[in-house]
C-alpha positions as CSV (number, residue, x, y, z in Angstrom):
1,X,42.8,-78.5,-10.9
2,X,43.4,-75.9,-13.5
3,X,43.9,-72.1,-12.8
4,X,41.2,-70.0,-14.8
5,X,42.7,-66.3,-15.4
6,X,39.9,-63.7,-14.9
7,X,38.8,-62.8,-18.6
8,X,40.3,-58.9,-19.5
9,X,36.7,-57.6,-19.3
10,X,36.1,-58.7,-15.7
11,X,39.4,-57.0,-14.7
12,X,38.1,-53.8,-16.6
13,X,34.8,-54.2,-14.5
14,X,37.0,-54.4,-11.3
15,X,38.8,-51.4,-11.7
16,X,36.6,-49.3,-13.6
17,X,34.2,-50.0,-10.8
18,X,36.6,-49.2,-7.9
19,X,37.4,-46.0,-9.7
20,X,33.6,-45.2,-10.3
21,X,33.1,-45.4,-6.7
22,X,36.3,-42.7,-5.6
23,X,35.0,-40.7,-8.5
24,X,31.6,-40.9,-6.8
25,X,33.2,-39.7,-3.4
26,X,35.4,-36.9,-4.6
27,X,31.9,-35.7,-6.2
28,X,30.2,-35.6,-2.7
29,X,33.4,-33.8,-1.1
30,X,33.4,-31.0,-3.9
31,X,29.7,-30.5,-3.3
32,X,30.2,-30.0,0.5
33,X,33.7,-27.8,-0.2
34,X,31.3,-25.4,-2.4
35,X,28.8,-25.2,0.4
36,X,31.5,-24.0,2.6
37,X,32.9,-21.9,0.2
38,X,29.7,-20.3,-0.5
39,X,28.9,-20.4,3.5
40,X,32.1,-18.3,3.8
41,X,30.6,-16.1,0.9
42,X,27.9,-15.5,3.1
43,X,29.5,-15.2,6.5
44,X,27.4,-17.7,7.6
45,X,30.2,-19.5,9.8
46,X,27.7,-22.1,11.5
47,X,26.9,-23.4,7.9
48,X,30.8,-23.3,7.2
49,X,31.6,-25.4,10.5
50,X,28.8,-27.6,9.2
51,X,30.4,-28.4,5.8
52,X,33.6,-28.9,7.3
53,X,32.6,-31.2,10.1
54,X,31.1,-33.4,6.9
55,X,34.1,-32.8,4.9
56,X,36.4,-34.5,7.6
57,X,34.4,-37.0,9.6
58,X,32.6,-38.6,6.8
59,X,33.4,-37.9,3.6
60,X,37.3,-38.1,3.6
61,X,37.1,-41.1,5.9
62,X,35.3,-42.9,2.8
63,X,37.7,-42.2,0.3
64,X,40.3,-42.8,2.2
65,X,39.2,-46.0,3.2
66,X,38.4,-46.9,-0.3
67,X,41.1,-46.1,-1.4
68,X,43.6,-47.6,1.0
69,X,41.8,-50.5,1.1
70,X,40.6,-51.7,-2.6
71,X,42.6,-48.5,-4.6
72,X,44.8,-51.1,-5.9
73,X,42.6,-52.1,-7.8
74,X,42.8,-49.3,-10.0
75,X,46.2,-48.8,-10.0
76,X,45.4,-46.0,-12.8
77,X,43.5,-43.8,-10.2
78,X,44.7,-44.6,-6.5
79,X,47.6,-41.8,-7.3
80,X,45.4,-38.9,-8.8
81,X,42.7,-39.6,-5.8
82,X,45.3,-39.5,-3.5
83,X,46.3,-36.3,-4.2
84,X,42.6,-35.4,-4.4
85,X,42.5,-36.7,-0.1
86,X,46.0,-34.1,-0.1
87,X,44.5,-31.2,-1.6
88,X,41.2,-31.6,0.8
89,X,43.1,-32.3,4.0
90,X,45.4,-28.7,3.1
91,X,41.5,-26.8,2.2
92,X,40.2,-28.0,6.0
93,X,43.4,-26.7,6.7
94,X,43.3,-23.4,5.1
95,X,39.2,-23.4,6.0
96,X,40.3,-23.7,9.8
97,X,42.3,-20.5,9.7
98,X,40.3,-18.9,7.6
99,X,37.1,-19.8,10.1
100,X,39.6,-18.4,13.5
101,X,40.3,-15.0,11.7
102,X,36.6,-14.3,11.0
103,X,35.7,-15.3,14.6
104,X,37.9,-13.0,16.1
């Protein structure tokens, strides 16, 4: 039986795809990081908690699991959306104090 390699524009499709799909996801986490920003804006800290909440137990799960899981596939990308999940996880962060000092 003779090995077939994968033609150069299905490997293009792969990772352009995979890459397509983070860029999708970091989309959907910068929407819900500027409703909490402008929640903040507003003091309305329900609406903040509400973005948030989204932020972390959805929308960073899916990236993250994308890109743990199939990121190699665009070996081009997995880095820069890496340190897209970094810079998130340290806004929650910065969004959690930010959301105990207005409480108070």
């Amino acid at each position: 039986m003779a090995w077939k390699l994968p033609s150069l524009d299905n490997v293009l499709f792969v990772m352009s795809a995979c890459t397509f799909i983070q860029f999708i996801q970091e989309e959907a986490i910068q929407s819900c990081q500027l409703a909490c920003f402008l929640a903040f804006r507003a003091k309305n800290y329900k609406a903040v908690s509400m973005a948030m909440t989204t932020t972390r137990g959805v929308l960073l799960d899916h990236l993250k699991a994308v890109n743990e899981n199939v990121g190699w596939l665009a070996p081009y990308s997995r880095p820069a959306f890496q340190d897209f999940i970094t810079a998130t996880e340290l806004t929650l962060a910065v969004y959690d104090e930010l959301l105990l000092s207005a409480l108070k």
